[in-house]
Kinemage of the C-alpha trace (Angstrom):
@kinemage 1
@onewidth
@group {chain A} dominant
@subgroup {mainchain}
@vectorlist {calphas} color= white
{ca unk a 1} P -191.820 -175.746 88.215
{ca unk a 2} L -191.822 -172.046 88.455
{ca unk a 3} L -192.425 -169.660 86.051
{ca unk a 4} L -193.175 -166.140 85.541
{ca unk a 5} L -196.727 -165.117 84.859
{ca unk a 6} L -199.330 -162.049 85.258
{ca unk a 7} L -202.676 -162.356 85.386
{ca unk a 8} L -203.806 -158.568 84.249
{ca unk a 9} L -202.468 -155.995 82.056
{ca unk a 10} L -200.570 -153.529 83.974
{ca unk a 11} L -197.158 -152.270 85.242
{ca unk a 12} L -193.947 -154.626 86.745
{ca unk a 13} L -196.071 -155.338 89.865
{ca unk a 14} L -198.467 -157.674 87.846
{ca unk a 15} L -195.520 -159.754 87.614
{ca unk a 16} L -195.665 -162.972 90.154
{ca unk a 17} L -193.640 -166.052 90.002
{ca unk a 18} L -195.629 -168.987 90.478
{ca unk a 19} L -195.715 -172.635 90.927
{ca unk a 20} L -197.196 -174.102 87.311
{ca unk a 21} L -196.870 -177.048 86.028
{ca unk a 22} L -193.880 -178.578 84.278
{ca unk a 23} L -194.774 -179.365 80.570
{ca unk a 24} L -194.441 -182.456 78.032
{ca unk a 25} L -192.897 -182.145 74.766
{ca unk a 26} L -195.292 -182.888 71.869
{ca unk a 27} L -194.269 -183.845 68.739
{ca unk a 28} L -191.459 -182.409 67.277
{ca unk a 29} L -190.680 -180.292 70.535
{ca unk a 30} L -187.999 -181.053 73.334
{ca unk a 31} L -188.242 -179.567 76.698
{ca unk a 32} L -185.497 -177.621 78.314
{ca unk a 33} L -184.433 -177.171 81.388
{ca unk a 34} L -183.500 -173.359 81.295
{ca unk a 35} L -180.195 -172.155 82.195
{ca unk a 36} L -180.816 -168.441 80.972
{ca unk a 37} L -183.377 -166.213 79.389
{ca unk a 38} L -182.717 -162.886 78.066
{ca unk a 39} L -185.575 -159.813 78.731
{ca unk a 40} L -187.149 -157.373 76.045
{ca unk a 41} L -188.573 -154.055 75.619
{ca unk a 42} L -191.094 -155.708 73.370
{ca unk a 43} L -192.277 -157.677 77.073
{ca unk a 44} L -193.262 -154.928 78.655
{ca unk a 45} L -195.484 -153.049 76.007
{ca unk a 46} L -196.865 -156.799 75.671
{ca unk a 47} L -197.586 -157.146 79.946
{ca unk a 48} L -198.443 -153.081 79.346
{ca unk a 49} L -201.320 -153.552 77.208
{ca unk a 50} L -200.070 -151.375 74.622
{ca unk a 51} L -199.714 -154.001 72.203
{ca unk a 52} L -202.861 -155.855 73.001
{ca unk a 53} L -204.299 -155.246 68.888
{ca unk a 54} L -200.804 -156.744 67.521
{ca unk a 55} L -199.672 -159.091 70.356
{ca unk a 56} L -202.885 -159.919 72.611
{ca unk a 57} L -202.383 -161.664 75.785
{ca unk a 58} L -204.515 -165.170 77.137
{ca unk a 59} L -204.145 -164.197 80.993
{ca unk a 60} L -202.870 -166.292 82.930
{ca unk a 61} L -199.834 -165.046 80.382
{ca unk a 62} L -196.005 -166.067 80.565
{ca unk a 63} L -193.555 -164.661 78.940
{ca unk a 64} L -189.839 -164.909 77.386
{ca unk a 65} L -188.611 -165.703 73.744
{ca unk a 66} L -185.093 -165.935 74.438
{ca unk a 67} L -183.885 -169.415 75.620
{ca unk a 68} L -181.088 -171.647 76.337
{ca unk a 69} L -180.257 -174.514 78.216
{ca unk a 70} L -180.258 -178.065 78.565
{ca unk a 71} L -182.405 -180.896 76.735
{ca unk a 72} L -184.033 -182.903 79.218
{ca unk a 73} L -186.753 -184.936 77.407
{ca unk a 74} L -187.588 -185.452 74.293
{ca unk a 75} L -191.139 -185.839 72.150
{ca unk a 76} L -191.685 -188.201 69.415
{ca unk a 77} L -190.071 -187.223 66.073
{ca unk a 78} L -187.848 -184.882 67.526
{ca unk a 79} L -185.091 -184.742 64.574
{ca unk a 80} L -181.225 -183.343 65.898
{ca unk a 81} L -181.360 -183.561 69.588
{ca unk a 82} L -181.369 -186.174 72.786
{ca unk a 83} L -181.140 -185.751 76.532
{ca unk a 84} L -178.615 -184.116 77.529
{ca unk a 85} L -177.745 -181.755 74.667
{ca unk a 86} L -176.849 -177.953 75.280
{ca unk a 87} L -179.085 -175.751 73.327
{ca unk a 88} L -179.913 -172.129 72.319
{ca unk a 89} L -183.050 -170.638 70.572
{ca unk a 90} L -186.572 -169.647 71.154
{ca unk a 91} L -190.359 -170.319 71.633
{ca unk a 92} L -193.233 -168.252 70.109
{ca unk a 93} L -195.305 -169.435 73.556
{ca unk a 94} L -194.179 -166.790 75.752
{ca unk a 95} L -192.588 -169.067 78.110
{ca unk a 96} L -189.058 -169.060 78.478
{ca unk a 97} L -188.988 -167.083 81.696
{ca unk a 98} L -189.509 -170.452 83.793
{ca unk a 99} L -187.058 -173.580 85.086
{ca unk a 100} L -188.659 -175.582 82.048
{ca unk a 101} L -189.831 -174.488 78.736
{ca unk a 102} L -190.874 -176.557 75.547
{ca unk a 103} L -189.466 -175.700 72.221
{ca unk a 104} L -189.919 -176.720 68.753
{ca unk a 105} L -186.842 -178.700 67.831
{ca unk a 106} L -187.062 -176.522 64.368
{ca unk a 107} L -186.198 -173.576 66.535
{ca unk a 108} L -183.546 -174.493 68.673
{ca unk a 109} L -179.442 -175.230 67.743
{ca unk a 110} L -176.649 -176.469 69.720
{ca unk a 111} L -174.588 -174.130 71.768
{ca unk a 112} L -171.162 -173.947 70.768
{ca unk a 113} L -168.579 -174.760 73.174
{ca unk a 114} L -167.533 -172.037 75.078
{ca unk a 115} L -170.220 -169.582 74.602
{ca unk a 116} L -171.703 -168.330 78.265
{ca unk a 117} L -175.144 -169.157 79.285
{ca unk a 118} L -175.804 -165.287 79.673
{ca unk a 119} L -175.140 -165.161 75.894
{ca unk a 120} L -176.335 -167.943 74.535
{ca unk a 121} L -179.488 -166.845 76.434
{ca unk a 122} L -179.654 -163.372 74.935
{ca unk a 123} L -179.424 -163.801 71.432
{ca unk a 124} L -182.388 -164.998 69.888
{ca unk a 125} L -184.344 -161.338 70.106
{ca unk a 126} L -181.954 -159.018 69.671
{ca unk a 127} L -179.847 -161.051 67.770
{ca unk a 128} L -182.459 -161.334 64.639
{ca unk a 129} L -183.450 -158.256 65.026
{ca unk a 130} L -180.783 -156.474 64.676
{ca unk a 131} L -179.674 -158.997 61.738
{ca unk a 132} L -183.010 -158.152 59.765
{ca unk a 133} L -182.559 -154.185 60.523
{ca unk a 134} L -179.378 -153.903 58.817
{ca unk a 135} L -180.015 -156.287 55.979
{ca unk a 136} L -183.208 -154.149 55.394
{ca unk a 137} L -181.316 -151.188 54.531
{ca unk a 138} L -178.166 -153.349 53.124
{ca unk a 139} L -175.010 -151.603 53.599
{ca unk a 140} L -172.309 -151.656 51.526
{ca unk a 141} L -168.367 -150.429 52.130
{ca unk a 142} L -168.868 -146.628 51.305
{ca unk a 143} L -172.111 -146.454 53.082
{ca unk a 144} L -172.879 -144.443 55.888
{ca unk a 145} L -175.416 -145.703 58.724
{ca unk a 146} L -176.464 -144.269 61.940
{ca unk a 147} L -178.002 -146.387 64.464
{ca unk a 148} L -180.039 -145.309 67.168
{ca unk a 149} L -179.791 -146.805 70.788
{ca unk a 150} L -176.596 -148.288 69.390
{ca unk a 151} L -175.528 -149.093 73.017
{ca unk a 152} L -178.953 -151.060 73.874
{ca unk a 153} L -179.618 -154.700 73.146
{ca unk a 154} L -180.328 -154.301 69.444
{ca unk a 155} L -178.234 -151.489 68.567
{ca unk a 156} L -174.802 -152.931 69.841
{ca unk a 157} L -175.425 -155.767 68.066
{ca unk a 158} L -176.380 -153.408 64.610
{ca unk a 159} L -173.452 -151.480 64.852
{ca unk a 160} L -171.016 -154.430 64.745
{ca unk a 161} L -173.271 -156.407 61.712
{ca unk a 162} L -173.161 -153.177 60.019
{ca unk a 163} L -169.139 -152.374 60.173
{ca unk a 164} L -168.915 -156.221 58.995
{ca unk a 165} L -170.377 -155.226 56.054
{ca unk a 166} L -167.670 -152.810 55.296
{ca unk a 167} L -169.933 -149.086 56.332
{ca unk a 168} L -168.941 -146.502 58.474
{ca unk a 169} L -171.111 -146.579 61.373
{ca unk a 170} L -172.438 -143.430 63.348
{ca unk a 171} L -173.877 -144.926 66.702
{ca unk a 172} L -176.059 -142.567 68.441
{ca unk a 173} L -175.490 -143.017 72.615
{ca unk a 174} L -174.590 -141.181 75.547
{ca unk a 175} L -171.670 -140.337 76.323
{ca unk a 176} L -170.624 -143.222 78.867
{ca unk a 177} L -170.702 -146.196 75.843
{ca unk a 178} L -168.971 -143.937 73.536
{ca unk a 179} L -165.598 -145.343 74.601
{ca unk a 180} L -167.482 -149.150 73.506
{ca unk a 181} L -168.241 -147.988 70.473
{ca unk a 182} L -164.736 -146.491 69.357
{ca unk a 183} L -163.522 -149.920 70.402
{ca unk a 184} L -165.547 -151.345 67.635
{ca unk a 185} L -164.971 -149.251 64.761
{ca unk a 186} L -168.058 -147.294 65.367
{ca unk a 187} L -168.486 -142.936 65.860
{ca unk a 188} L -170.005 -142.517 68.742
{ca unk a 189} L -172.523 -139.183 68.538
{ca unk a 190} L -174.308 -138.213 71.384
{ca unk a 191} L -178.277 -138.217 71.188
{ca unk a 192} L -180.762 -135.251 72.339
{ca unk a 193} L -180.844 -131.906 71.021
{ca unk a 194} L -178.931 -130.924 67.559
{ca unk a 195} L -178.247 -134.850 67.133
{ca unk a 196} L -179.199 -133.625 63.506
{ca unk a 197} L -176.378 -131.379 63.073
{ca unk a 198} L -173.942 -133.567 65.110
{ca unk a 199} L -174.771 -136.228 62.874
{ca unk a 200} L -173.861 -134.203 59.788
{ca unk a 201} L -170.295 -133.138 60.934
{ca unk a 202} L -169.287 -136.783 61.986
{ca unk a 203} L -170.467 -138.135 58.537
{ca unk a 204} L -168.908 -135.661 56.381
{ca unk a 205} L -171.384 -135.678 53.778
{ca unk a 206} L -174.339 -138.124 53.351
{ca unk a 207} L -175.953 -139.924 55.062
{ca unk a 208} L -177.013 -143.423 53.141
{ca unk a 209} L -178.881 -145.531 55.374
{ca unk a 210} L -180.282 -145.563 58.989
{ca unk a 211} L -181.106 -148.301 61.646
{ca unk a 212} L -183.737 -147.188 64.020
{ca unk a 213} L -184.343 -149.429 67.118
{ca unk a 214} L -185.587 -146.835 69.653
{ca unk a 215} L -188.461 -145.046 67.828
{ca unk a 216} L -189.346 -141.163 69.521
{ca unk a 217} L -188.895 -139.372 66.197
{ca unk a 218} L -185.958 -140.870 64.567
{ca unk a 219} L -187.803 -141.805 61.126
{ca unk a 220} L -188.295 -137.895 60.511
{ca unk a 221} L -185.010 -137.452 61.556
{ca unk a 222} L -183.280 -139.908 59.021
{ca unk a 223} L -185.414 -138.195 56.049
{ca unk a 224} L -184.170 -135.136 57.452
{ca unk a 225} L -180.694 -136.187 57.093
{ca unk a 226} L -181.782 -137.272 53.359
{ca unk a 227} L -182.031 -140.988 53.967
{ca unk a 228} L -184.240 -142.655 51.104
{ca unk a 229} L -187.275 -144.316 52.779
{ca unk a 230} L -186.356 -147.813 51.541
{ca unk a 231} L -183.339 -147.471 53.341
{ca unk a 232} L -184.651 -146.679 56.912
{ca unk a 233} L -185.362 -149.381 59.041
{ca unk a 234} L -187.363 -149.284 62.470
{ca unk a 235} L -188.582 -151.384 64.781
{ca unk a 236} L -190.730 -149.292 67.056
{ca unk a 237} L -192.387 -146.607 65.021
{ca unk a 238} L -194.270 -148.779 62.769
{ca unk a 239} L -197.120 -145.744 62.256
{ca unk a 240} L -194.591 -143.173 60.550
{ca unk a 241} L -192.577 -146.103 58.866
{ca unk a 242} L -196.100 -146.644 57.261
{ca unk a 243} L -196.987 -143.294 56.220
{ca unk a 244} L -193.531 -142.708 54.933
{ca unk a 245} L -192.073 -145.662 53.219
{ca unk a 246} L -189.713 -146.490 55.747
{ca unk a 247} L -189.024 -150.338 56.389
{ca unk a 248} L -190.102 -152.110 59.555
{ca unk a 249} L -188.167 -155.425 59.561
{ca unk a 250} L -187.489 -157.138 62.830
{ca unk a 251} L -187.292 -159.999 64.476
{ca unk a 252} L -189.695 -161.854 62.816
{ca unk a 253} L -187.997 -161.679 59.370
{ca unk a 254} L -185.044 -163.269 60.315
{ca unk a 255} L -186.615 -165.886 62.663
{ca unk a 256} L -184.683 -168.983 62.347
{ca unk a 257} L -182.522 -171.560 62.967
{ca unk a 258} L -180.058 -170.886 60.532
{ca unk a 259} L -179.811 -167.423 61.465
{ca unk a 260} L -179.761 -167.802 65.375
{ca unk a 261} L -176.535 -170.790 64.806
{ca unk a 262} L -174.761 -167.907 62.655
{ca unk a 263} L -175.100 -165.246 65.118
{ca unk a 264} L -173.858 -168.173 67.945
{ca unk a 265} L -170.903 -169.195 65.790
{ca unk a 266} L -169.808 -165.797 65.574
{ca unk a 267} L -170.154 -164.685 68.798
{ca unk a 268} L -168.141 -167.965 69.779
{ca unk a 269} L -165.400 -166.883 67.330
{ca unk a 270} L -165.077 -163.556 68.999
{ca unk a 271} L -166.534 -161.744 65.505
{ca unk a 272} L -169.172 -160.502 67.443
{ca unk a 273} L -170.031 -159.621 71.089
{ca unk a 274} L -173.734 -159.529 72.783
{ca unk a 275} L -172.926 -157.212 75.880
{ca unk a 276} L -174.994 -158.775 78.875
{ca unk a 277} L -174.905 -155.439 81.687
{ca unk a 278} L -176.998 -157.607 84.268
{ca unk a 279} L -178.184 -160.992 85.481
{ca unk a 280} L -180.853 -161.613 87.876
{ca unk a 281} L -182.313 -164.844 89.248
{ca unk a 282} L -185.495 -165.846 87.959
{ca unk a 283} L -187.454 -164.808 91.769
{ca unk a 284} L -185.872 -160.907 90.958
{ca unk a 285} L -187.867 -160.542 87.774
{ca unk a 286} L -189.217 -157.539 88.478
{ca unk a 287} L -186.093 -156.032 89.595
{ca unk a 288} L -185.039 -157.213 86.142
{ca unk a 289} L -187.451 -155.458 84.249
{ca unk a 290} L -187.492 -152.194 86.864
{ca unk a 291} L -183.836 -152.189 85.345
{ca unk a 292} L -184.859 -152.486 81.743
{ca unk a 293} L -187.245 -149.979 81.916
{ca unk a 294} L -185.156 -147.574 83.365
{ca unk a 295} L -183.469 -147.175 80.064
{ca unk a 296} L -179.475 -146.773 79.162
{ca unk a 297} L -178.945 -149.887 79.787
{ca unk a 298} L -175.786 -151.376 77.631
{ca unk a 299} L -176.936 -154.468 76.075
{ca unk a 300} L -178.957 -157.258 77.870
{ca unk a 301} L -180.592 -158.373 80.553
{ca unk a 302} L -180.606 -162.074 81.581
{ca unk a 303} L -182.913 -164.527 84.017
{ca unk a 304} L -181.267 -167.145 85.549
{ca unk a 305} L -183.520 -169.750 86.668
């Protein structure tokens, strides 16, 4: 099969596409034959290097969380799924960006009908992400939250989980997805320069709680806005979060199946949208991630293999 892989730390031309291969499902796993794979920030400080003390690489290294596609085998005591079965979900092996990927049946649920491969593809990372970043600073009708990057993969997803829990929602974006967010409920504030004071005028009085998925100085900001620590959340500046208080759930704390087939039913219901801005094949990953780490991009990226 082919798969994505890079040998060496370094930048997007490390990437190759290679002929590996195809794996067997062990026990309690099913391999998938992958219709679609979603792409992360998270990937390239990973392939980067910059990550190697939290997330070290074993070169040759894949990569991919995201997942979703169709059951083709099965391994012994494999509980809820058979050939042939439509799935969505994730593996912790770096490994989804490839035509096959194994997955423990533990971490995978059925796609609903209707919801796109692109989707269904997309959700796993940002999905729980953004679901543990606004339960960590639980908002409540009356609450006001800013998000940052609430255009990007995490933060349109934040801004929607956070207006379902009855807040009002500042978004913090340029100017071209403020017209998105004022769809959804959500004030759109433009980021850079005197975001602080813009901020303050759109809320009206307090601020009560703030989502932080981009990092770059937005921790200092939120205490500057008087945001409690405990009710910060971010998911890139782990080092201030630390010397502050601030909270640093993320994906990992919301990591499951149950949580992945709620985000899915939702999304299939039309409660929720993941917007997907560009699909490549699985040969244009670099093009893919030359894309994502171009930044301003509105929602996800997908791999189709």
């Amino acid at each position: 099969m082919k798969a994505v892989r890079f040998h060496e730390y370094g930048g997007i031309d490390v990437l190759r596409v290679e002929e590996v291969a195809r794996p067997s499902p062990g026990p309690g796993q099913v391999l998938v034959e992958v219709r679609a794979a979603g792409i992360q920030p998270g990937e390239v400080m990973i392939r980067e290097g910059a990550r190697h003390d939290r997330w070290p690489a074993t070169f040759p290294s894949g990569q991919g969380s995201d997942l979703a596609g169709v059951v083709v085998e099965t391994g012994p005591q494999v509980r809820g799924f058979a050939v042939g079965d439509e799935v969505l979900g994730f593996t912790h092996q770096r490994a989804s960006h490839a035509e096959f990927v194994v997955a423990d049946d533990v971490n995978l649920v059925s796609r609903p009908p209707g919801l796109p491969w692109e989707v269904a593809g997309s959700l796993y990372v940002a999905g729980t992400t953004a679901y543990a970043s606004v339960f960590a600073v639980d908002p409540v009708p009356g609450d006001t939250v800013v998000v940052s990057g609430a255009a990007g993969g995490v933060g349109s997803l934040a801004v929607q989980l956070a207006r379902r829990r009855g807040a009002t929602v500042i978004g913090l974006a340029s100017g071209r997805n403020h017209a998105w967010l004022k769809e959804r409920g959500v004030v759109p504030v433009e980021y850079g320069e005197g975001v602080a004071e813009r901020i303050r005028r759109a809320a009206g009085g307090n601020v009560d709680a703030f989502v932080d998925t981009f990092g770059d100085g937005y921790v200092e900001l939120a205490l500057e806005l008087g945001v409690r620590p405990e009710r910060i959340n971010t998911i890139r500046d782990w080092r201030t979060a630390a010397r502050v208080g601030a909270r640093t759930y993320g994906e990992g704390s919301a990591a499951c199946a149950v949580v992945v087939s709620e985000l899915a039913r939702l999304v299939a219901r039309g409660e929720l949208e993941v917007p997907v801005s560009l699909v490549h094949p699985l040969a244009e990953v670099r093009e893919a991630f030359r894309a994502l780490e171009r930044g301003h991009t509105h929602g996800k990226i997908v791999l189709r293999p």
